[in-house]
C-alpha positions as CSV (number, residue, x, y, z in Angstrom):
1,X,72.5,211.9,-32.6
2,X,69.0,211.6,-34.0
3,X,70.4,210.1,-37.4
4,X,72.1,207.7,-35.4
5,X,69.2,206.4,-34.0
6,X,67.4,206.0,-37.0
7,X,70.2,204.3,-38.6
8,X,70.7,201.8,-35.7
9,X,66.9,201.2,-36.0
10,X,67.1,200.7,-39.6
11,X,69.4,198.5,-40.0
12,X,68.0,196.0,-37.3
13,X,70.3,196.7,-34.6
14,X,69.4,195.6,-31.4
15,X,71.1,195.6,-27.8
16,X,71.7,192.8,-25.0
17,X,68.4,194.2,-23.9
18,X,66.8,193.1,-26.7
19,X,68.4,189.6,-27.1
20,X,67.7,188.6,-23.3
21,X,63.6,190.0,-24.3
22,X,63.9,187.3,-27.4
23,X,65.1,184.7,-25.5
24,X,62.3,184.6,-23.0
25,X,60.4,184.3,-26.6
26,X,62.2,181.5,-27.8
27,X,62.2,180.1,-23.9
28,X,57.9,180.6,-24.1
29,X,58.0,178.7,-27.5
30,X,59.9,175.9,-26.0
31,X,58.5,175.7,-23.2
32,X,54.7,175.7,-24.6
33,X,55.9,172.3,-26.7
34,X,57.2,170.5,-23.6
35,X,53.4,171.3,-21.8
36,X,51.7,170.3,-24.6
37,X,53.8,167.2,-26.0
38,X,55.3,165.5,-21.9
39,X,52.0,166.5,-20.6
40,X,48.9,164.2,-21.8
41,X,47.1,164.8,-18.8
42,X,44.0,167.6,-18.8
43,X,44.3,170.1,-17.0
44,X,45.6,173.9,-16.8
45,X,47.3,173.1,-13.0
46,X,49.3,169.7,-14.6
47,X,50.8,172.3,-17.5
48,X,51.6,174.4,-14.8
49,X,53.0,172.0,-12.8
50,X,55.5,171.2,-16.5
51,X,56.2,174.8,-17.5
52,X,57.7,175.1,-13.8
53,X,60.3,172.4,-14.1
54,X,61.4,173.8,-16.9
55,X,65.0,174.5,-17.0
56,X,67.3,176.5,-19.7
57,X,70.7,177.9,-20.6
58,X,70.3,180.9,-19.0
59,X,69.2,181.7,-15.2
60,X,65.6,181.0,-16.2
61,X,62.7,181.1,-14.1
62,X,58.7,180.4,-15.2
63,X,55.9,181.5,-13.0
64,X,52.6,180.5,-13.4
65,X,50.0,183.8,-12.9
66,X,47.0,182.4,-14.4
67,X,45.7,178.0,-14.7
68,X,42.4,177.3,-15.6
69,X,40.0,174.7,-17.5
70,X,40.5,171.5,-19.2
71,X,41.9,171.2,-22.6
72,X,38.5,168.4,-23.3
73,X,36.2,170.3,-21.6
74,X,36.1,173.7,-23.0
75,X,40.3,174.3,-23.2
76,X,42.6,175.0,-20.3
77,X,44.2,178.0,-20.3
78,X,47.8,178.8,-18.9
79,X,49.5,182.2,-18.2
80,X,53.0,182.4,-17.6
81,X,55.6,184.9,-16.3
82,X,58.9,183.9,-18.0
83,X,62.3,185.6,-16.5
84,X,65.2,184.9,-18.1
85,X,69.0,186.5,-17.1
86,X,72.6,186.3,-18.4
87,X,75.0,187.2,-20.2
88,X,73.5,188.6,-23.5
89,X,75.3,190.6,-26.5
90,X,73.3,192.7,-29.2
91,X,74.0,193.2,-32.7
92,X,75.8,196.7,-31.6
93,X,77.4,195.3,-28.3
94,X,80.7,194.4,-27.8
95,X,82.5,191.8,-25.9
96,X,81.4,188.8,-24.2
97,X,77.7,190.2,-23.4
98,X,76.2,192.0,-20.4
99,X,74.6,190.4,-17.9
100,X,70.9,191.3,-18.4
101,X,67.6,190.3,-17.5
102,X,64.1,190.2,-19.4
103,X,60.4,189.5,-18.4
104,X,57.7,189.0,-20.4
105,X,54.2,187.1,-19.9
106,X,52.9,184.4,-22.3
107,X,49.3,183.1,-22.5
108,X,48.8,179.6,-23.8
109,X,45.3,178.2,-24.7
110,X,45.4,174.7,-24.9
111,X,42.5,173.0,-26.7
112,X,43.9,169.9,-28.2
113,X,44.6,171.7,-31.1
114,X,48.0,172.0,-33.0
115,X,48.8,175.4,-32.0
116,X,48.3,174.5,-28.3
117,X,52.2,175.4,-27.7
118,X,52.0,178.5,-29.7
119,X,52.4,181.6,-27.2
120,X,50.4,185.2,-27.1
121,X,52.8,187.6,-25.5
122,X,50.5,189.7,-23.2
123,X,51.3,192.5,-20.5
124,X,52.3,191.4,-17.4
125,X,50.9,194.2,-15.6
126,X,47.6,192.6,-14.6
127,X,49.7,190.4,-12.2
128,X,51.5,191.8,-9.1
129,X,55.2,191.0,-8.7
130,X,56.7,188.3,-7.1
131,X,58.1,188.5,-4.0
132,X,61.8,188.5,-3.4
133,X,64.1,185.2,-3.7
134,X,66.5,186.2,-1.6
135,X,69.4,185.4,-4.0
């Protein structure tokens, strides 16, 4: 059993799990060039106000935890919780995909700078949890 854990990890295996988590990567990377790029205006609350309306092939949903400053007047900086769920496969999955979910939180410091859209993955445990949706 332990062998074939090493192996899977070895060979860069990876599970449903582990695509949806990616996704809210690429979703963060995305997402940080449509604030940065739409958005000319200033402030940390107007990226917000983008990086909400955002919209993707999965069930994807973008909370903002943390809006502050001015990206003229010392940088604005943005922290969002991005959610994604669906249908995901992994390298050692079979069939059409699970239907998974992933969360992770992405800071963005925005300083009219070219890696203003670039993302920090940090730990969302500083925030408390949403409440429920009700779907």
């Amino acid at each position: 059993m332990i062998v074939m854990i090493v192996l899977l990890a070895l060979t860069g295996c990876s599970t449903a799990e582990d695509a949806a988590a990616a996704r809210t990567r690429v979703e963060a990377e995305r997402i940080g060039r449509v604030m940065v790029l739409v958005n000319s205006r200033r402030s940390a609350d107007a990226f917000v106000r983008v990086a909400e309306a955002e919209q993707g092939p999965h069930d994807l949903r973008v909370r903002a935890l943390e809006a502050s400053g001015d990206k003229f007047e010392g940088g604005a900086v943005v922290v969002l919780q991005i959610s994604v769920a669906g249908p995901f496969t992994g390298t050692i999955d079979t069939g059409k995909g699970r239907l998974v979910s992933a969360t992770r939180c992405y800071r963005y410091t925005i300083e009219h700078e070219t890696t203003d859209s670039e993302p920090e993955e940090i730990d969302c445990g500083r925030w408390p949890s949403p409440p429920p949706t009700g779907r």
